[in-house]
VMD Tcl script that builds the backbone (N, CA, C; Angstrom):
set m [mol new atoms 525]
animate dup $m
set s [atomselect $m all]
$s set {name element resname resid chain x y z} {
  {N N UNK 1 A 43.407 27.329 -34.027}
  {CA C UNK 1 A 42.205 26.775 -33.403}
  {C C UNK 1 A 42.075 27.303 -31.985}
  {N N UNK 2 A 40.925 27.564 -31.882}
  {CA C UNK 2 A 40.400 27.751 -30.000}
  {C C UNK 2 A 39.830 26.965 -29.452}
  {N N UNK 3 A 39.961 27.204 -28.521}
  {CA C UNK 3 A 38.762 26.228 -27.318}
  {C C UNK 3 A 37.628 26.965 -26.678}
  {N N UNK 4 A 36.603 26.144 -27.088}
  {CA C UNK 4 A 35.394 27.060 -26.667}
  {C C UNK 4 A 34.556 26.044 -25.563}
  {N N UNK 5 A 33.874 26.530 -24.398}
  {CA C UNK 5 A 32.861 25.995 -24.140}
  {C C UNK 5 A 31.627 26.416 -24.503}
  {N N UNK 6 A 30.548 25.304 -25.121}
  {CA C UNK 6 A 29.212 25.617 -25.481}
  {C C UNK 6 A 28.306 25.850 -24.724}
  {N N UNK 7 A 27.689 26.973 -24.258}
  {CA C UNK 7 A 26.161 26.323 -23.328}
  {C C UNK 7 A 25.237 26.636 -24.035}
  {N N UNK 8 A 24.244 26.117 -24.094}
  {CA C UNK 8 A 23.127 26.041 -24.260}
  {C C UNK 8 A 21.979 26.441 -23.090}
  {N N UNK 9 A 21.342 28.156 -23.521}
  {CA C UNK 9 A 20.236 27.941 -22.799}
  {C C UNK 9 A 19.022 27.439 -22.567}
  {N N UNK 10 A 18.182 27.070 -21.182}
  {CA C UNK 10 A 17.321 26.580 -21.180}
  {C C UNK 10 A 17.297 25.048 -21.462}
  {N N UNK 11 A 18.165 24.486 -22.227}
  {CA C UNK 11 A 17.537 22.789 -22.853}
  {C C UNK 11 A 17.887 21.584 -21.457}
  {N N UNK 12 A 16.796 20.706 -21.849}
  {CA C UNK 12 A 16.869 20.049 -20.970}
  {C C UNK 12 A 16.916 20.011 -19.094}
  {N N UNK 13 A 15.584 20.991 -19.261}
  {CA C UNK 13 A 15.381 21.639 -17.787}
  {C C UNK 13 A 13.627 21.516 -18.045}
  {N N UNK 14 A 13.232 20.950 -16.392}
  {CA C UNK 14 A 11.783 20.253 -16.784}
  {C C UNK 14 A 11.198 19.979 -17.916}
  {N N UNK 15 A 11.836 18.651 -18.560}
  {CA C UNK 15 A 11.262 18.552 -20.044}
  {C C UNK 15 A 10.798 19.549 -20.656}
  {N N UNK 16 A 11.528 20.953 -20.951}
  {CA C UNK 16 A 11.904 21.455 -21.714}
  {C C UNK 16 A 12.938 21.532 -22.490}
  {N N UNK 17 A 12.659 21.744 -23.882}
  {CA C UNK 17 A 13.380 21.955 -25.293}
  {C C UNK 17 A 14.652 21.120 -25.077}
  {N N UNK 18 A 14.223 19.481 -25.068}
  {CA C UNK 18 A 14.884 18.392 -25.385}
  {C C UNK 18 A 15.659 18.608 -25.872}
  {N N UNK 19 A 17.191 18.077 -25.839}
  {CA C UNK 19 A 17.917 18.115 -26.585}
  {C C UNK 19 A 19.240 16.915 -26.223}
  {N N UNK 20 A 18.893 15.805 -26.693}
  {CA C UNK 20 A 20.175 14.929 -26.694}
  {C C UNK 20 A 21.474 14.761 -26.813}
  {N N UNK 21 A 22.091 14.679 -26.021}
  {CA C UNK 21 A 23.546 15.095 -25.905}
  {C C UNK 21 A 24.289 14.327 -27.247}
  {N N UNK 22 A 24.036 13.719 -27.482}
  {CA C UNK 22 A 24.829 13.008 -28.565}
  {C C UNK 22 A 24.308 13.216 -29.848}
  {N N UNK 23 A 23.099 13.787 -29.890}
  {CA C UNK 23 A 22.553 14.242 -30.883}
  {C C UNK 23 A 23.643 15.770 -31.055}
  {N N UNK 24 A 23.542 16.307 -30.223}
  {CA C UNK 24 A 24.440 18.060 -29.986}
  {C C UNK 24 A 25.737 17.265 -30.428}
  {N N UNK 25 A 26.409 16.376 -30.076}
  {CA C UNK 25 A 28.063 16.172 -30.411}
  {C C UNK 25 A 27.781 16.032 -31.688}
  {N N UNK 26 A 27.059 15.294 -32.454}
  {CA C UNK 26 A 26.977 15.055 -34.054}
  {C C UNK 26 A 26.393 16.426 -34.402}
  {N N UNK 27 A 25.607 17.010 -34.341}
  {CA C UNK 27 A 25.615 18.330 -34.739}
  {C C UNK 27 A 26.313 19.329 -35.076}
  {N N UNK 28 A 27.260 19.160 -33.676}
  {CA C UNK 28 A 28.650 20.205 -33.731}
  {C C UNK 28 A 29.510 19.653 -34.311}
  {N N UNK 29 A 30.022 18.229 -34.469}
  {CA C UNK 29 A 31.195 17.833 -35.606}
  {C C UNK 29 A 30.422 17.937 -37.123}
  {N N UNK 30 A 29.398 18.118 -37.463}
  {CA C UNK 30 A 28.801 18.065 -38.767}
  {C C UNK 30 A 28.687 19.469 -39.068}
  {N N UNK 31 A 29.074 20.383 -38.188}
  {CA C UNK 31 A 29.410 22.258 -38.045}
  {C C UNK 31 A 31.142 21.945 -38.487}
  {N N UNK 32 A 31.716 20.855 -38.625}
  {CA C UNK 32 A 32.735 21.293 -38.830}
  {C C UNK 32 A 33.783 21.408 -37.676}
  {N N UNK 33 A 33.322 21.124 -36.381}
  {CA C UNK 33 A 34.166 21.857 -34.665}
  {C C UNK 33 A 34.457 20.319 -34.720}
  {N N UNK 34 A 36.029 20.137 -34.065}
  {CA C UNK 34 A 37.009 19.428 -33.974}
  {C C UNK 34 A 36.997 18.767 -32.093}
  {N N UNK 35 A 37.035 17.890 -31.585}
  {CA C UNK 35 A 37.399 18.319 -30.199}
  {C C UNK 35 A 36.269 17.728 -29.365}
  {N N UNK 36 A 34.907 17.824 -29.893}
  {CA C UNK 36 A 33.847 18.179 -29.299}
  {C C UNK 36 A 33.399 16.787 -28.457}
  {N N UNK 37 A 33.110 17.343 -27.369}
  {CA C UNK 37 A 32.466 16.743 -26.166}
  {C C UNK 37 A 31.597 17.482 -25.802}
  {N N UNK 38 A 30.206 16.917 -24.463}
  {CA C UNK 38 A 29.315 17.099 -24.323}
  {C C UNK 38 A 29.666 17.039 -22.716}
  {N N UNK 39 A 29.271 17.244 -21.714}
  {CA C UNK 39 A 29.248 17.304 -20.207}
  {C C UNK 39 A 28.211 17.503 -19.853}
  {N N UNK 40 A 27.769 16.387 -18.854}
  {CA C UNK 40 A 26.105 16.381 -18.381}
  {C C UNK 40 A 25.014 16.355 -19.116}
  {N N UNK 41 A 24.131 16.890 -19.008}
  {CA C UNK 41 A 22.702 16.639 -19.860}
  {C C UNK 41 A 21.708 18.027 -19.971}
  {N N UNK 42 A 22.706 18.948 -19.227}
  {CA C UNK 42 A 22.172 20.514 -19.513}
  {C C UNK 42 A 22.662 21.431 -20.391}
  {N N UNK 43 A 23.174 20.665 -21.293}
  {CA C UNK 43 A 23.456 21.537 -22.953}
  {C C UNK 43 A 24.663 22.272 -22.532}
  {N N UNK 44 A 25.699 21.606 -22.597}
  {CA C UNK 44 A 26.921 22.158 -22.312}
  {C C UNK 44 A 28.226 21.485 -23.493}
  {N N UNK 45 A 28.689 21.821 -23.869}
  {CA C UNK 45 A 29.637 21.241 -25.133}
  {C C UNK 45 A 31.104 21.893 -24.625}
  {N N UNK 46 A 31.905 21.317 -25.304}
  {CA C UNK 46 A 33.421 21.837 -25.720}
  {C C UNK 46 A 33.543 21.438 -26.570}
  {N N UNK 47 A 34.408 22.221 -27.327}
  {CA C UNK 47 A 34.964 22.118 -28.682}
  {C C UNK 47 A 36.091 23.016 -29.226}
  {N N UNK 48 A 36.664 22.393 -30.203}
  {CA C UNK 48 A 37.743 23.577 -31.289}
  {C C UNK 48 A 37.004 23.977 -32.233}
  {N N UNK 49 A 37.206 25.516 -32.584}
  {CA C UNK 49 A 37.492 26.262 -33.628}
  {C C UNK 49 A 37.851 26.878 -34.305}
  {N N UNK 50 A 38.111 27.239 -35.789}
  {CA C UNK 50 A 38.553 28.339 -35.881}
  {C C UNK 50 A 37.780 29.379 -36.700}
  {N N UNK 51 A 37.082 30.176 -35.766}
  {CA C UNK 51 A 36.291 30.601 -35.684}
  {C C UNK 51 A 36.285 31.321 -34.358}
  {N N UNK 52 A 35.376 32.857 -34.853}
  {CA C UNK 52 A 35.602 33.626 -33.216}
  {C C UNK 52 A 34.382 33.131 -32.226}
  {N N UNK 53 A 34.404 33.313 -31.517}
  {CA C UNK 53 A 33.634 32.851 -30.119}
  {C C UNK 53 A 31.665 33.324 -30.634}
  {N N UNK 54 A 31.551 34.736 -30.958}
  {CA C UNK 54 A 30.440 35.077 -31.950}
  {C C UNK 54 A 29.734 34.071 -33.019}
  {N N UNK 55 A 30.774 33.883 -33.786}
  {CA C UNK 55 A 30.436 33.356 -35.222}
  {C C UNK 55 A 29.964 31.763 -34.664}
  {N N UNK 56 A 30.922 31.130 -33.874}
  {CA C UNK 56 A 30.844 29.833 -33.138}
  {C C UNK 56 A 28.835 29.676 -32.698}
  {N N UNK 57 A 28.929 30.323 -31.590}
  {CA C UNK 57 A 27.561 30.762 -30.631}
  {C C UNK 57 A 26.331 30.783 -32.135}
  {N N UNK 58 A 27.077 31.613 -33.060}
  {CA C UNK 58 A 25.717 32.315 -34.198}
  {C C UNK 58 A 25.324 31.016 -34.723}
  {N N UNK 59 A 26.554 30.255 -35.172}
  {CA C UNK 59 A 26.401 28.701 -35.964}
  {C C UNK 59 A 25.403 27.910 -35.545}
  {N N UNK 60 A 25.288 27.868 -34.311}
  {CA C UNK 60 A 25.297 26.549 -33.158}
  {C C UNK 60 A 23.631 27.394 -33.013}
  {N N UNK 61 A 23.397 28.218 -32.880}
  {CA C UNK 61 A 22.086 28.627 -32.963}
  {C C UNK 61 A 21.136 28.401 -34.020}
  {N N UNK 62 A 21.609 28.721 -35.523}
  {CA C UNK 62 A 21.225 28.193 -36.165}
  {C C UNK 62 A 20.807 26.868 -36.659}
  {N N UNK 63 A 21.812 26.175 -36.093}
  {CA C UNK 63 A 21.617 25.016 -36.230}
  {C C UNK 63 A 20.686 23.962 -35.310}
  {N N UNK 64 A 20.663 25.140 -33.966}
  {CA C UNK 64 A 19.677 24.105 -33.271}
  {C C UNK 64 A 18.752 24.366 -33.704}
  {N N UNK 65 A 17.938 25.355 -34.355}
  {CA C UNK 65 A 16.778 25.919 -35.043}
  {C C UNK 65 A 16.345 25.377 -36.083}
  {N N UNK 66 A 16.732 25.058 -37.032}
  {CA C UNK 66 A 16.612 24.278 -37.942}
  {C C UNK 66 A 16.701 22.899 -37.495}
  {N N UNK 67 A 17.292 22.682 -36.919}
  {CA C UNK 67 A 17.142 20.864 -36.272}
  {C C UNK 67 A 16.084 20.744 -35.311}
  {N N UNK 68 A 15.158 21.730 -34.526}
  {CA C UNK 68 A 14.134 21.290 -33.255}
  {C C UNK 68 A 13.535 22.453 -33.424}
  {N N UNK 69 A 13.295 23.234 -34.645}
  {CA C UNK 69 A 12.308 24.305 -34.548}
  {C C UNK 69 A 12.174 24.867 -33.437}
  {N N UNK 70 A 12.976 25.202 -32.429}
  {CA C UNK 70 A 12.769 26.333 -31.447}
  {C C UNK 70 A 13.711 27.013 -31.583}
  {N N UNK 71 A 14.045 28.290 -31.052}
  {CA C UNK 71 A 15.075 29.069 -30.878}
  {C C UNK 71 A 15.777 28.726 -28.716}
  {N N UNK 72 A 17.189 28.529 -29.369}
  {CA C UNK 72 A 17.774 28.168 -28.171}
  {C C UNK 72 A 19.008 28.798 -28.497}
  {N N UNK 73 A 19.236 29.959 -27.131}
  {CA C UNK 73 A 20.503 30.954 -27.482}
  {C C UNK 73 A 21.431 30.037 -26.946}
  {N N UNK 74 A 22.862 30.641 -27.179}
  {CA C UNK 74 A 24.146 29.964 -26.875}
  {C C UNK 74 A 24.960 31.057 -26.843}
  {N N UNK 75 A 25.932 30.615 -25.798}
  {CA C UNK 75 A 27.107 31.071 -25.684}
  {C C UNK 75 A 28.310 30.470 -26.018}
  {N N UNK 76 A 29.103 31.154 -26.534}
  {CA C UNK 76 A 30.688 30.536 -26.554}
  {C C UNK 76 A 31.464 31.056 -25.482}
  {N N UNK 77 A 32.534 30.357 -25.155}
  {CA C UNK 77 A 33.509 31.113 -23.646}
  {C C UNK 77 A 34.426 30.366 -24.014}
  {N N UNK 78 A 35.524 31.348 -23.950}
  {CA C UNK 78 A 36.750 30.319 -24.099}
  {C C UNK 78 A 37.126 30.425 -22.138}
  {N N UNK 79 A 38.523 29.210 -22.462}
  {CA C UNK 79 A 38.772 28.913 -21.215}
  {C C UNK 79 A 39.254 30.349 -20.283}
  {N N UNK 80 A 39.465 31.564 -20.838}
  {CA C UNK 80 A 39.864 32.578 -20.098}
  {C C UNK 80 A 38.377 33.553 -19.803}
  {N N UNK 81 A 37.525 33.052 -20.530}
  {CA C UNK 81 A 36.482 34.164 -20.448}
  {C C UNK 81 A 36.043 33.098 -18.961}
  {N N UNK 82 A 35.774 31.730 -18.839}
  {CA C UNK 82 A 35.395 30.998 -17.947}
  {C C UNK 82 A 36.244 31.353 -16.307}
  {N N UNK 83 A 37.555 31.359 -17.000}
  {CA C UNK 83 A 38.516 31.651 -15.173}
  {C C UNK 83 A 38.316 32.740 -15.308}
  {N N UNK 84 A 37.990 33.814 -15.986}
  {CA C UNK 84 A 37.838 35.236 -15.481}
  {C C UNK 84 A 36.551 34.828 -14.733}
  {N N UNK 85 A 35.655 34.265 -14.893}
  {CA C UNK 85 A 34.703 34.456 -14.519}
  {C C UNK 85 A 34.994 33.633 -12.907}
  {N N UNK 86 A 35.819 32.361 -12.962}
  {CA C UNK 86 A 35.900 31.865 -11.575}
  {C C UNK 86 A 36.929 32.703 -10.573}
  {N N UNK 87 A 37.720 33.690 -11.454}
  {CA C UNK 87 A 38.500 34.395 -10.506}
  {C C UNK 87 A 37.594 35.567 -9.609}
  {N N UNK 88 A 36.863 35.625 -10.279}
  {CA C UNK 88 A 36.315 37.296 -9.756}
  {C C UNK 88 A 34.916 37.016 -8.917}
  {N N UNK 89 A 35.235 35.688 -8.594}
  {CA C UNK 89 A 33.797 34.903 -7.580}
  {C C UNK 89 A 33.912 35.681 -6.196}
  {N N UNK 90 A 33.169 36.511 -5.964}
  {CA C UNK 90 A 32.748 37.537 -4.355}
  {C C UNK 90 A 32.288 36.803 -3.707}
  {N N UNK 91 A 31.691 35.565 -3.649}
  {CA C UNK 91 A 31.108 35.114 -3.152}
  {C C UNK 91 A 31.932 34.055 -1.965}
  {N N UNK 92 A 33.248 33.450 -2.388}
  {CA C UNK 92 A 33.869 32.622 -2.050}
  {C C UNK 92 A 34.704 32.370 -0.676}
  {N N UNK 93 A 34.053 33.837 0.066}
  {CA C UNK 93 A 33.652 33.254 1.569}
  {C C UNK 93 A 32.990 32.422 2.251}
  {N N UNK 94 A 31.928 32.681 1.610}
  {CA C UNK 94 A 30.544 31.998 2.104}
  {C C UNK 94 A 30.230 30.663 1.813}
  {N N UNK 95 A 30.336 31.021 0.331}
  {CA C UNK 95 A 30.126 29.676 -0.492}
  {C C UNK 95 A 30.820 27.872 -0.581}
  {N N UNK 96 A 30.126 27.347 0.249}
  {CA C UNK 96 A 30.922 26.415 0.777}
  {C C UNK 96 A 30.581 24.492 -0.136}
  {N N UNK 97 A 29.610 25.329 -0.942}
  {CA C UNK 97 A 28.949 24.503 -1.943}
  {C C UNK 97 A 28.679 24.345 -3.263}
  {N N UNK 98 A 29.833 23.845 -4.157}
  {CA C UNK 98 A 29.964 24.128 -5.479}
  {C C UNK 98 A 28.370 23.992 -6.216}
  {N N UNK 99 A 27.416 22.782 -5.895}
  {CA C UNK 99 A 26.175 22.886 -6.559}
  {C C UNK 99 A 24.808 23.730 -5.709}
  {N N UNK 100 A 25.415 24.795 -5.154}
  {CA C UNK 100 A 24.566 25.715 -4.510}
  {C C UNK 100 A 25.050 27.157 -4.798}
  {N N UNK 101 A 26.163 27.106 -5.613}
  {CA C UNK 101 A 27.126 28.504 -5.736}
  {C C UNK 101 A 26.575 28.357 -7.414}
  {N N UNK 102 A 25.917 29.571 -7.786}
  {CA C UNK 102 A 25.507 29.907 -9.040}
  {C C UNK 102 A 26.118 31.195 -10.304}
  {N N UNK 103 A 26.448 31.302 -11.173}
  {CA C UNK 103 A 27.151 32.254 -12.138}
  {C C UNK 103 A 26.398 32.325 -13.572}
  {N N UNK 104 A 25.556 33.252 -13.364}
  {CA C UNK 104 A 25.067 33.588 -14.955}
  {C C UNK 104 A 25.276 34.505 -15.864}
  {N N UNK 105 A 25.361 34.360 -16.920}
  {CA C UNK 105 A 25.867 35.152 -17.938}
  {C C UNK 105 A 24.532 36.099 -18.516}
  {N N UNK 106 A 24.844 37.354 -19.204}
  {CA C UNK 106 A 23.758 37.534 -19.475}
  {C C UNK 106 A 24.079 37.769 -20.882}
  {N N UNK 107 A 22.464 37.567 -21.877}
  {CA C UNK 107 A 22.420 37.644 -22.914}
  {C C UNK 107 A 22.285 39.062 -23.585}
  {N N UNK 108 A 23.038 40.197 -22.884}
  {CA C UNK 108 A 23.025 41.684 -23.302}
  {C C UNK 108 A 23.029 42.390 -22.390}
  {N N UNK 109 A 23.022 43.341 -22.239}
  {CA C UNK 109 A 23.078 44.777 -21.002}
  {C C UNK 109 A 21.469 44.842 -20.480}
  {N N UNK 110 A 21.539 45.459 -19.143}
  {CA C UNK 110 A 20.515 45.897 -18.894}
  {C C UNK 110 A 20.564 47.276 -19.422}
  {N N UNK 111 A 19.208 47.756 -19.182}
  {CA C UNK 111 A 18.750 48.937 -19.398}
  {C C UNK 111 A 19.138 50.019 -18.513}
  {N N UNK 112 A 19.453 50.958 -18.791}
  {CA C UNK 112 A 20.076 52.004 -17.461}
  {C C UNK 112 A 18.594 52.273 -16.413}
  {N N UNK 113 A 19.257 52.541 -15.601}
  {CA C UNK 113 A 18.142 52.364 -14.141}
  {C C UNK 113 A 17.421 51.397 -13.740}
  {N N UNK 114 A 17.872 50.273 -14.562}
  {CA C UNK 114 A 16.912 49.018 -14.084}
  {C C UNK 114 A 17.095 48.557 -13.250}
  {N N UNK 115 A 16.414 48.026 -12.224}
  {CA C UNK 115 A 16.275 47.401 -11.095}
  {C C UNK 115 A 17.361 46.360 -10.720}
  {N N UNK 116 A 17.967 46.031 -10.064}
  {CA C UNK 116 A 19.352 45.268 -9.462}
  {C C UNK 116 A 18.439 44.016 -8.521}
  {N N UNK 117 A 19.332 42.853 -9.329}
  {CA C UNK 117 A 18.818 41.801 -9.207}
  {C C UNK 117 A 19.153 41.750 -7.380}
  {N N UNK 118 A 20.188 42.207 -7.260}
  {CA C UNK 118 A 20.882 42.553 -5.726}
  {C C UNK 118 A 19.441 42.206 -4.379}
  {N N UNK 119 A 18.565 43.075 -5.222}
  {CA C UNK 119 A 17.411 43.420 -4.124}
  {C C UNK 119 A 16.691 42.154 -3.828}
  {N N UNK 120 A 17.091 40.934 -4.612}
  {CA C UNK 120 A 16.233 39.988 -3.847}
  {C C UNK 120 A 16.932 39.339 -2.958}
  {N N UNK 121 A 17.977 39.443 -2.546}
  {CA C UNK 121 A 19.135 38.938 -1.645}
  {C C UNK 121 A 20.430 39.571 -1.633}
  {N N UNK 122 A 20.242 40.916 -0.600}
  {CA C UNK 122 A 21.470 41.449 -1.014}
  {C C UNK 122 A 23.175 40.846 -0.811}
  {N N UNK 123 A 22.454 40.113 0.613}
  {CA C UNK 123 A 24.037 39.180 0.843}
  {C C UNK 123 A 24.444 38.121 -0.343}
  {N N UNK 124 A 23.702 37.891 -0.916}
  {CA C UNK 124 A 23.687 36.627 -1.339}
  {C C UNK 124 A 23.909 36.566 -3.126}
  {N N UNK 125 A 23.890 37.548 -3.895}
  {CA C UNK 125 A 23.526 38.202 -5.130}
  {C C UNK 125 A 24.493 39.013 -5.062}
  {N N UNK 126 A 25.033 39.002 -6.320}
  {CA C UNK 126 A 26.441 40.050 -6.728}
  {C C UNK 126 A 26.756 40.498 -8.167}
  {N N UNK 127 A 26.477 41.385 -8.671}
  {CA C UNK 127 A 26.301 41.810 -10.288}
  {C C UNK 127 A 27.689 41.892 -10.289}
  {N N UNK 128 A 28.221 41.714 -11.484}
  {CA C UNK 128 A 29.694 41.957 -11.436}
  {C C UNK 128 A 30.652 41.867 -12.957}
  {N N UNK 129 A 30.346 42.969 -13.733}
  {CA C UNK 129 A 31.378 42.324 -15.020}
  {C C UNK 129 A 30.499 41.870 -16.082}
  {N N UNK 130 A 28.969 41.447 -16.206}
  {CA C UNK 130 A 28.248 40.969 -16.878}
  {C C UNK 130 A 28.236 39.736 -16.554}
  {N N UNK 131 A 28.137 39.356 -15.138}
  {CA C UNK 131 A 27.846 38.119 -14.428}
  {C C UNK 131 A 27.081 38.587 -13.591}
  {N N UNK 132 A 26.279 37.762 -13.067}
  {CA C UNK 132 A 25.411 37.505 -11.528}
  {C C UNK 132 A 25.912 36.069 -10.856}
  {N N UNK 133 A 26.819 36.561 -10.062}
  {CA C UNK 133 A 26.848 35.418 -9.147}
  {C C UNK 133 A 25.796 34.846 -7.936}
  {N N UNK 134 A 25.163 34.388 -7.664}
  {CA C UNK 134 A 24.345 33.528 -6.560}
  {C C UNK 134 A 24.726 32.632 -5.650}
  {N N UNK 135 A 24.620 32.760 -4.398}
  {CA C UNK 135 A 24.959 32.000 -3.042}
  {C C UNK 135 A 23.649 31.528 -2.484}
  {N N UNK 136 A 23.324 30.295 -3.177}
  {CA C UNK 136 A 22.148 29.471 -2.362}
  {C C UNK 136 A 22.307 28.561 -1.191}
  {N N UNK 137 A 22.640 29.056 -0.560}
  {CA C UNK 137 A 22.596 27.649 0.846}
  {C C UNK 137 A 21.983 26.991 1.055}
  {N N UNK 138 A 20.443 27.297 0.657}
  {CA C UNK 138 A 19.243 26.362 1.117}
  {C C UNK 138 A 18.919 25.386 0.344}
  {N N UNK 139 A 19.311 25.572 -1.277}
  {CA C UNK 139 A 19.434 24.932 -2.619}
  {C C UNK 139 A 18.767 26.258 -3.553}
  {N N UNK 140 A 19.086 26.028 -4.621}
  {CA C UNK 140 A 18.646 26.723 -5.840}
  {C C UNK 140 A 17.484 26.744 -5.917}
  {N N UNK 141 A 16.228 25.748 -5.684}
  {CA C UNK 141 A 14.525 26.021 -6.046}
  {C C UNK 141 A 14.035 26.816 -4.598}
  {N N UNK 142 A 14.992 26.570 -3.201}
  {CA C UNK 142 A 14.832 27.626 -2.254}
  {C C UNK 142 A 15.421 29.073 -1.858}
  {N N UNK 143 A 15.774 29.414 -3.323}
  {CA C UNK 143 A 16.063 30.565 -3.632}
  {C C UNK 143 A 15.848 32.024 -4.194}
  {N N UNK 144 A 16.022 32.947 -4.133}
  {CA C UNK 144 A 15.128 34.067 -5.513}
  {C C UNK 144 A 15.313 33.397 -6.921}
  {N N UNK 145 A 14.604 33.517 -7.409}
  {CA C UNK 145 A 14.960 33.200 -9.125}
  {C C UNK 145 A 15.725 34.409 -9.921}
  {N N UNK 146 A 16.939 34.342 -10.045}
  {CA C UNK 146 A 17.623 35.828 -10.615}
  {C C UNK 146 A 17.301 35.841 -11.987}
  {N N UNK 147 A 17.227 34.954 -12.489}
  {CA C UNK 147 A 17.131 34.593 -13.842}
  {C C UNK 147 A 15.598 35.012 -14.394}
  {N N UNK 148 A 14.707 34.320 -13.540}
  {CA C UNK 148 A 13.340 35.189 -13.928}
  {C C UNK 148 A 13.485 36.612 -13.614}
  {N N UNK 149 A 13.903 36.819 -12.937}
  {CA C UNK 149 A 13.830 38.866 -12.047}
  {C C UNK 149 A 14.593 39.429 -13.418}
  {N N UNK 150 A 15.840 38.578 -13.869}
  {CA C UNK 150 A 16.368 39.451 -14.802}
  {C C UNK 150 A 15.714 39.382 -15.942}
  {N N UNK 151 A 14.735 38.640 -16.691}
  {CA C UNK 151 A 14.426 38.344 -17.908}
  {C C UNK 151 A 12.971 39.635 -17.524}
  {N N UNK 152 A 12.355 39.401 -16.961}
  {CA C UNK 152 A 11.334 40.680 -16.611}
  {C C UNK 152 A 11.911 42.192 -16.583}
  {N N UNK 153 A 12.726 42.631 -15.517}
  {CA C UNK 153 A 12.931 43.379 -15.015}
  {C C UNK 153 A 14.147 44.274 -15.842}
  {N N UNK 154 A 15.026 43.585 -17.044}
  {CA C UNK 154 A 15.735 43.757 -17.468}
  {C C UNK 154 A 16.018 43.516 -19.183}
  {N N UNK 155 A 14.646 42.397 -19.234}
  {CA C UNK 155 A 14.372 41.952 -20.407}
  {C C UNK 155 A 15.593 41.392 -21.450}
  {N N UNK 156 A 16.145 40.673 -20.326}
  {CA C UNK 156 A 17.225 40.094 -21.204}
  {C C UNK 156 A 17.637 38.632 -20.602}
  {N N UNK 157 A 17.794 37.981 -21.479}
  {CA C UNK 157 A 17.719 36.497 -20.672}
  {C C UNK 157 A 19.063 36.026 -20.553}
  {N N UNK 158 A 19.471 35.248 -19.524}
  {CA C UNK 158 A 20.580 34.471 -18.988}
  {C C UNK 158 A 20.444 32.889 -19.210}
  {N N UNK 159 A 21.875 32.633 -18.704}
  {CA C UNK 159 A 21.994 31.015 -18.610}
  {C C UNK 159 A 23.049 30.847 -17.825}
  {N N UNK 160 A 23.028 30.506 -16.920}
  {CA C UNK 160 A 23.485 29.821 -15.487}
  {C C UNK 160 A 24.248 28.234 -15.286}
  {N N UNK 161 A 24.933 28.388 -14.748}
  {CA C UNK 161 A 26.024 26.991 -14.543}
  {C C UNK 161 A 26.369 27.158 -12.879}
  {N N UNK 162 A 26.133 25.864 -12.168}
  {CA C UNK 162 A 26.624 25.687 -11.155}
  {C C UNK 162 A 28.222 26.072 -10.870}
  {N N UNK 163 A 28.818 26.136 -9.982}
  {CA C UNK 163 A 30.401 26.218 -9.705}
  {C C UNK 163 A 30.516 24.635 -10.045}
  {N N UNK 164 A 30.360 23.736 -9.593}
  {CA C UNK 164 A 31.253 22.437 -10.100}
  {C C UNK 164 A 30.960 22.041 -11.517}
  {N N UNK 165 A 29.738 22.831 -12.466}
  {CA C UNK 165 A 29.983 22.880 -13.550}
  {C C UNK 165 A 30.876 23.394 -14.221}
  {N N UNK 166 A 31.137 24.749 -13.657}
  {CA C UNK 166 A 32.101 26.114 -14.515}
  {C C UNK 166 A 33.597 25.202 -14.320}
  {N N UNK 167 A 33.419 24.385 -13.060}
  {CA C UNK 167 A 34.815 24.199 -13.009}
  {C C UNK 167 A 35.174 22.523 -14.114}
  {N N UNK 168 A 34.341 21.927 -14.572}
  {CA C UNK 168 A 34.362 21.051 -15.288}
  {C C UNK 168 A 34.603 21.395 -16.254}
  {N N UNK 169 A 33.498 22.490 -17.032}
  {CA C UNK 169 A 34.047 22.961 -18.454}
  {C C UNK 169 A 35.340 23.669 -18.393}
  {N N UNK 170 A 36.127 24.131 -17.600}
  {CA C UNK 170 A 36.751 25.296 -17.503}
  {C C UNK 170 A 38.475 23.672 -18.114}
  {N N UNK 171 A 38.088 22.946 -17.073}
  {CA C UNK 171 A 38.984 21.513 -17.922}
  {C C UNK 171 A 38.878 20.678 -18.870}
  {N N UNK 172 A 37.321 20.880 -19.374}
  {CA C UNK 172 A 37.609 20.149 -20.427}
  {C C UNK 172 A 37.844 20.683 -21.902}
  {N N UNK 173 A 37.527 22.204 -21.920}
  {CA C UNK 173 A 37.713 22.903 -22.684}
  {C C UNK 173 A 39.292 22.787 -23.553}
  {N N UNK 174 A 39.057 21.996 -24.874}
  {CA C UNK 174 A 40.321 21.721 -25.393}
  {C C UNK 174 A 41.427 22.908 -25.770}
  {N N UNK 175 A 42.687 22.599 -25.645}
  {CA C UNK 175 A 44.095 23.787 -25.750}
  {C C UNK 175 A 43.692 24.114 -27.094}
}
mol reanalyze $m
mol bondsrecalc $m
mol representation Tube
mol addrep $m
């Protein structure tokens, strides 16, 4: 068995693509995943499987699709794909604010020569590994939107977790 954390993009962000947390825990134990907890109210899960991190993400897609007729991507991360991701934080001079310090994943490669999200804040913005890290000081809605720049500019969409999120799932993510 592994430990995976679930995210869910997009749900439950300005009453968009609802999705009840306890509705998602019965979902994912009725998938069969062992373990499973829910954290916060922005579509975030942990769970066991056995099952690879792919097949996990493919399930959990399907299934939200058929349960709320929309399409809502997901990621799986196990707990090492998560500390790789908190080890290699550039940002962690500056960043003096876990819910202002941002890390998104992306849902595929950019396109060669595409535009670098970098340019809307170069201090502040850091591509790195198939992450974009973000340093908002002012807050997140007084910020560039990397996430829109990348879904345009790159045509590939992300999903984003605060630092005191990454660091929540990163513990509750079962052995």
């Amino acid at each position: 068995m592994s430990g995976y954390a679930v995210l869910l993009r997009g749900v439950n962000v300005g009453g968009n693509k609802k999705v009840a947390m306890a509705e998602l825990r019965e979902m994912l134990t009725d998938l069969g995943y062992t373990q499973v907890r829910t954290l916060l109210q922005s579509g975030n899960a942990v769970l066991a499987a056995d099952e690879p991190a792919a097949v996990v993400a493919e399930r959990v897609e399907e299934a939200l699709a058929e349960r709320y007729g929309t399409e809502i991507r997901v990621l799986a991360l196990t707990r090492a794909d998560l500390e790789a991701a908190a080890d290699g934080h550039p940002l962690r001079d500056v960043a003096d604010n876990g819910s202002r310090m941002l890390v998104l994943w992306l849902f595929g490669e950019p396109p060669p020569g595409a535009p670098s999200p970098t340019e809307l804040d170069p201090d502040r913005i850091v591509v790195r590994g198939g992450l974009i890290y973000q340093w908002c000081p002012d807050g997140i809605s007084n910020s560039p939107d990397v996430a829109a720049f990348v879904r345009k500019a790159w045509k590939v969409p992300t999903t984003g977790r605060n630092w005191n999120t990454l660091e929540k799932l990163i513990g509750a993510i079962p052995d």
